[in-house]
N, C-alpha and C positions, 0 to 999 in steps of 0.2 A: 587231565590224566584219568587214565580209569578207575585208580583207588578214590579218587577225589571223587568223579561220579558216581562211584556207587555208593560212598557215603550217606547216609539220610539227613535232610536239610531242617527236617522240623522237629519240635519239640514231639519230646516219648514219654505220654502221661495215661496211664490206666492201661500199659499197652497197646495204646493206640498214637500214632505218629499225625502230629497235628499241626496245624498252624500258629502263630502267634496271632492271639484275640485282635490284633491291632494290625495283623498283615506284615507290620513291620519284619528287617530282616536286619542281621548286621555282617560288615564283610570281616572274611578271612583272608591272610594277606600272608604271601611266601617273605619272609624274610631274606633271604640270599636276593630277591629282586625286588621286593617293595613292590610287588604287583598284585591283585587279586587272585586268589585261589576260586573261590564260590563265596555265595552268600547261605546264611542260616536264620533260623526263625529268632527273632530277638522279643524274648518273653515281656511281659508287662508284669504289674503284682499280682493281675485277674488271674494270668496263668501261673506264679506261683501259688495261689490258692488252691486251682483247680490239681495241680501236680501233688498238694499235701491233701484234698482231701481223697485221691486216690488210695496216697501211701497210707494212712488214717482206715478207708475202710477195708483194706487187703489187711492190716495189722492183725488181726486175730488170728484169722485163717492160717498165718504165713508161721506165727509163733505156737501153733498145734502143729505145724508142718513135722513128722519125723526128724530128726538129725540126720538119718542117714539119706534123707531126700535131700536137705540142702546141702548136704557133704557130696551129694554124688555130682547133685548139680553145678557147683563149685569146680568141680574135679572133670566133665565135661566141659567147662567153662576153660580149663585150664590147656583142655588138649585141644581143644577148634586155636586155641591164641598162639599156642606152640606150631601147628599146623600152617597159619598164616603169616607167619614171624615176617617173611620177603612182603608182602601187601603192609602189616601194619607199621613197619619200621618205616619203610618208604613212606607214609603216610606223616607222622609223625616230622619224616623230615623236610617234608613240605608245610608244611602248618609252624615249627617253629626253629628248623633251621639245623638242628644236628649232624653232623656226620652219619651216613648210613651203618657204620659199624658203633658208633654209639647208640643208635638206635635199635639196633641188632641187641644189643648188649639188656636196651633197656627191656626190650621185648621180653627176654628170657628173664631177666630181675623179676617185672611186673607179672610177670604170668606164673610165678614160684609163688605170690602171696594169695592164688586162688587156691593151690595146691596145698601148702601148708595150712591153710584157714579150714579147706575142704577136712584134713585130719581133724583141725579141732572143733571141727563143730561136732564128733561125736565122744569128745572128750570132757563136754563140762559138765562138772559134776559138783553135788553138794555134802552135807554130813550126815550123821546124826548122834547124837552124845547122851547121856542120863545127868539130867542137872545135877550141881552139887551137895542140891540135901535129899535125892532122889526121889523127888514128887513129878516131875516131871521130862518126858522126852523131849528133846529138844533135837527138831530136824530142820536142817540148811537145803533150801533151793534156790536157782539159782533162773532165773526168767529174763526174755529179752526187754530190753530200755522203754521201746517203743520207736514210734517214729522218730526216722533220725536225718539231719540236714548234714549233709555231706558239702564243704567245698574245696575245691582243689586248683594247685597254681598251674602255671605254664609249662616250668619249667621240666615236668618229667608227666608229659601229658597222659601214657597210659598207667605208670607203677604208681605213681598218685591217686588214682583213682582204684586200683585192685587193693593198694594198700589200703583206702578205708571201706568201700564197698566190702570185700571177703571177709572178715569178721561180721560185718552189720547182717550178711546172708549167713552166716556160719551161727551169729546168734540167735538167728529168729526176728531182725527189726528188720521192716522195710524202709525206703530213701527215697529222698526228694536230693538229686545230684547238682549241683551249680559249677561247673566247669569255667576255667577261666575263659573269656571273650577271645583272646587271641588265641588258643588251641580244644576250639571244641568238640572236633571232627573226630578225634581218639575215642572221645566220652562216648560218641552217639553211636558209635563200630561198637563200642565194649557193650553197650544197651543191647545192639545186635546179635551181639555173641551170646550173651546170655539169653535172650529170648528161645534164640535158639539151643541151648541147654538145657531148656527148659524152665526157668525161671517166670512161676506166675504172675499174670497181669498185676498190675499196680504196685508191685514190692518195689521195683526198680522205677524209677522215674527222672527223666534226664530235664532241666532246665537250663536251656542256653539265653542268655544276655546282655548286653551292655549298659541294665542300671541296677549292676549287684545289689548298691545300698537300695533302692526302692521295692525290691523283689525281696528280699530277707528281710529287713524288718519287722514287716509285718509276721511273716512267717515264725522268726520268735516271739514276738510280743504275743500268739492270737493263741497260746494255750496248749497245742496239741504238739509241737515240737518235742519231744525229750531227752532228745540227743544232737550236739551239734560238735562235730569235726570239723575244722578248717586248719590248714595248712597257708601261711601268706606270712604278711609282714608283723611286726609286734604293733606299729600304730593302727592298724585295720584289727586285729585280735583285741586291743584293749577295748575298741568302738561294742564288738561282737559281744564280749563279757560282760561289759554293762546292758545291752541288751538283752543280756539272758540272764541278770539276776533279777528283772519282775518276775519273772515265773519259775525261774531257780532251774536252769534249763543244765544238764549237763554237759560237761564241758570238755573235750580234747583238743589244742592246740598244737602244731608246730610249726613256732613263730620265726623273726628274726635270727641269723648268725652274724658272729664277728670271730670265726674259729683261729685258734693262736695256732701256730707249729713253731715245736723247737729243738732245733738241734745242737745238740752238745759234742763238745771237743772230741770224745771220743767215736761218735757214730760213724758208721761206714759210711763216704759218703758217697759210692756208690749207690748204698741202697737211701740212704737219704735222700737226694738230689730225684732218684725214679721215685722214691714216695709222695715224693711234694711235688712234681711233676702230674701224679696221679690225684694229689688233693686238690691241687688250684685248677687243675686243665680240664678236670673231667668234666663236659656238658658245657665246654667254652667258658666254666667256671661261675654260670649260671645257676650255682647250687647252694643252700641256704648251711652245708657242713662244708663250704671250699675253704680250704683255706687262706685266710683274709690277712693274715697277720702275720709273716715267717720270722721268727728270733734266732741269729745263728750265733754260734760263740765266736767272740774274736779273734780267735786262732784260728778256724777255719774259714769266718767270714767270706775273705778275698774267695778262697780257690770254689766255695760253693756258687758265689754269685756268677764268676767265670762259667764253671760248668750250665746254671742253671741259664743264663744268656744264651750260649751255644745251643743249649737242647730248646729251647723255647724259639731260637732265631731259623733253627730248623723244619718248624712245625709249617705245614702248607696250610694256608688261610684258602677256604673258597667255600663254593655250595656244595652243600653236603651231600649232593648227590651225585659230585663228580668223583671218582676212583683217587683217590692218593689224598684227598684231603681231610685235614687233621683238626681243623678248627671249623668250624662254620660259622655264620653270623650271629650276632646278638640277637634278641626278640624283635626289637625295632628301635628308632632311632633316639630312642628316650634312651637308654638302657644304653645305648654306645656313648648318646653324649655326657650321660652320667659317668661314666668310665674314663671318657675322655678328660671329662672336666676334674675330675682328681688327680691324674696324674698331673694336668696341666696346675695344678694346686701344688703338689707334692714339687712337680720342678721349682716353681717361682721360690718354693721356699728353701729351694737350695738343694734338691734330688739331683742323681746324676741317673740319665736315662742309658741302657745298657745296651737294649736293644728294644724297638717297638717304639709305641710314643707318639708316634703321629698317624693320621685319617689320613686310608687310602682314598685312593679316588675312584670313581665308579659308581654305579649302581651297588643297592643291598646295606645291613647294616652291620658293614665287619670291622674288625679292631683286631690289630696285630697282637700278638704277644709279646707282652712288656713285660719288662724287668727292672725296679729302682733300686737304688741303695744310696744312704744316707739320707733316710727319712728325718724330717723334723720334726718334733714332738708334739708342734701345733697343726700338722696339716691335719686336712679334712680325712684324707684317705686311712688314716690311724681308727677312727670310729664312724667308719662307712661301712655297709656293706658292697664290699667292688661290685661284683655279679658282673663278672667278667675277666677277660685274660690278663690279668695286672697281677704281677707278684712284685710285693710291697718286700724290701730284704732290710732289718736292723739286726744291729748287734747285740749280744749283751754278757757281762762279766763272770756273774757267779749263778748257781743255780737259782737262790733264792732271789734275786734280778729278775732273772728268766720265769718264775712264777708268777711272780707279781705284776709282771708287765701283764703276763698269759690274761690272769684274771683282772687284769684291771681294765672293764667294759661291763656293763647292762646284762650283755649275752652267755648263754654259755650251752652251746647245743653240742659241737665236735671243736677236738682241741686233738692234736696231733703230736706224737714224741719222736724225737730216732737218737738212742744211745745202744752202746753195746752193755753197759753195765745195768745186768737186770736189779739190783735193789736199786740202784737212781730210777729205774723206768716205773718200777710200781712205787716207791716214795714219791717221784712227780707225779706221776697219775695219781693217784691220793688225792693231792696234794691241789690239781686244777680242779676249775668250777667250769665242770662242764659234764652232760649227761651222758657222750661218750667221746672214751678217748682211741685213738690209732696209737700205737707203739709199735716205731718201725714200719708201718704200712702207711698208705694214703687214701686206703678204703674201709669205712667205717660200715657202710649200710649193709646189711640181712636179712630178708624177712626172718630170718628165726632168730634174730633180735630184737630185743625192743631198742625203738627207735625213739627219740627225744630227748629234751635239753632239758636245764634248770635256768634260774632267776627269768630273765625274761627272754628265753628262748622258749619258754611254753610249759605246757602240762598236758600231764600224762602219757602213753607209748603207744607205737605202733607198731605190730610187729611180733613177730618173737610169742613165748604164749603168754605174755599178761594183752597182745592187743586184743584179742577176744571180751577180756573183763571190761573194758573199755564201752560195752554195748551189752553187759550185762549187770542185772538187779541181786541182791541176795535177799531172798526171803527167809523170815525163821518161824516156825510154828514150833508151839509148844500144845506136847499132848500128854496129858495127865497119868502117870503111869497104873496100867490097869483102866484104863476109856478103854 
């Protein structure tokens, strides 16, 4: 296809588009067919070296740059992605499988954190005070990290990527980018765009390849790193943390979900049922805020599980590039059989399957939408993450039930409510360990939110205007009153 072609195939280091040291390449593979898309450059360590010491010697330059150069260019950045929305979205759902109007969706998401970021990069600002025994001025500034290691997952191949790129350009830090293996093609377009915005040589630097752990290591162990963002699982973020406490690297995580949803006797459940619809389904549920865990109250139990069978038994499964379809395929076949193999967990131990549940046949790597109730307390799928279309349905008695189940896991990134009684809604929400909560809705993300979890769903936000501090130093000088 032509989007596919006119994608660039090789690494994007000092602004210049190169090969991998090694010739090597790695494929790209349509998920709806399990076929090859094209091949791309599959970096080695050499070329993570040479990628950092681009972004390393662009660093100075980039962080004298004006604010209102990298705000404009951000804000260019923003209108070429709005502009191609039809090429990037289709793109997108060749590389990992989406529905085109999920794609659609995601385009306009992702291209609002170039926009917002473009505002704040000419917003930061520092102090200054008269110390308290009045010898001295004391002034606050506020300077970019330095170089920063960017990585980011599959599963929302362009807003993952503007999400931490536009702060790191909005503060003054340049990027060495590690895009995940199976959706690289979005990354190496967004490198495009912004070149074309103008974004000078070496601040942006794209590295695509298939031996993550051998290409970052080094890159934090060797000093000049000092800021490293990733977005992935909590077992790959713990590896990354201990790698970055030789050299005390900074740190932004979002890691792991196990998001609760709960709904209580009173909630509408009209709008309940379309919330958690919205939380579990959206991105085939491939998303790290889906909700993984639904707790209904026992009185409404039955009539939700009902409904939410019927709307899920609904939903057309196909490639996301055909007209009318609602789900597209998993990433690939690891990700379905994991999917699979839980619920097949969850039945043995006594689940009743409502609708979905079993592998179709055919090419591609799709999974119906399933629906269980009467989970057992020991299945796997209770402290899984699904990352996928499987809504897990238990019950529970009283509110404080209903919390304690919520929190009782590792994670705590999005946790979902739906009641009509507002002091229950803000008493729960209190009350869960999670860094954000939906009340009544099933969509948590904003860019002009901060974004992230608590215990081991990560650190620190994305987003919103603390994700700018994220990529920024405070400096304080003191100067003697009357120098």
């Amino acid at each position: 296809m032509t989007v596919v072609r006119d994608v660039p195939k090789q690494l994007f280091i000092g602004g210049d588009w190169q090969d991998a040291e090694s010739g090597r390449t790695l494929s790209v593979d349509n998920p709806a067919t399990c076929e090859k898309l094209c091949q791309v450059a599959d970096a080695s360590p050499g070329d993570g070296r040479r990628a950092l010491e681009a972004a390393v010697a662009a660093q100075a330059a980039w962080a004298a740059t004006p604010p209102r150069v990298r705000s404009e260019i951000l804000r260019r950045a923003y209108d070429i992605i709005i502009a191609r929305t039809e090429d990037l979205a289709l793109l997108m759902t060749l590389e990992m499988g989406k529905p085109l109007a999920e794609a659609r969706a995601e385009v306009a998401y992702g291209a609002e954190f170039f926009r917002w970021f473009s505002e704040e990069a000419v917003r930061v600002d520092g102090g200054m005070m008269t110390a308290p025994d009045g010898r001295n001025r004391l002034l606050v500034t506020r300077q970019p990290v330095g170089p920063c290691l960017l990585i980011t997952p599959w599963n929302f191949p362009l807003a993952m990527g503007t999400r931490k790129i536009g702060p790191a350009i909005a503060a003054g830090c340049t990027i060495v980018l590690k895009p995940a293996p199976q959706t690289p093609l979005t990354s190496l377009v967004l490198a495009q765009i912004l070149t074309e915005a103008g974004l000078p040589a070496g601040v942006l630097n794209v590295v695509t390849t298939s031996d993550a752990a051998g290409v970052v290591e080094p890159l934090l162990r060797g000093g000049q790193i000092r800021k490293l963002s990733f977005t992935g699982s909590t077992q790959v973020g713990r590896i990354l943390l201990a790698q970055c406490a030789d050299t005390v690297i900074r740190t932004s995580m979002e890691l792991g979900g196990n998001a609760p949803l709960l709904v209580f006797a009173d909630a509408d459940l009209d709008v309940a049922v379309e919330g958690t619809m919205v939380a579990k389904m959206r991105n085939m549920g491939e998303s790290c805020c889906a909700a993984n865990r639904i707790f209904v109250h026992t009185s409404v139990a039955e009539e939700f599980a009902s409904r939410m069978a019927a709307r899920m038994a609904a939903l057309t499964v196909g490639p996301g590039t055909e007209p009318g379809t609602d789900v597209g395929p998993l990433i690939d076949v690891v990700g379905r059989s994991k999917a699979h193999d839980l619920v097949r967990d969850a039945v043995k131990r006594g689940a009743t399957v409502l609708t979905g549940g079993e592998l179709p046949e055919g090419p591609g790597c799709f999974y119906p939408p399933t629906v269980l109730t009467g989970i057992a307390p020991d299945s796997a799928i209770i402290d899984s993450e699904i990352f996928g279309p499987v809504a897990a349905i238990r019950t529970f008695e009283t509110e404080d039930a209903a919390v304690a189940a919520a929190n009782d896991t590792e994670f705590g990134l999005a946790a979902y409510l739906f009641t009509q009684n507002l002091d229950r809604a803000l008493r729960v929400a209190e009350r869960l360990e999670s860094g954000m909560i939906g009340i009544n809705t099933g969509l948590v993300s904003n860019p002009a939110a901060p974004f992230g979890g608590v215990k081991q769903s990560g650190l620190g936000r994305e987003g919103g205007r603390v994700g700018i501090d994220e990529f920024l130093e405070y400096k304080y000088l003191a100067v003697p009153v009357g120098a």
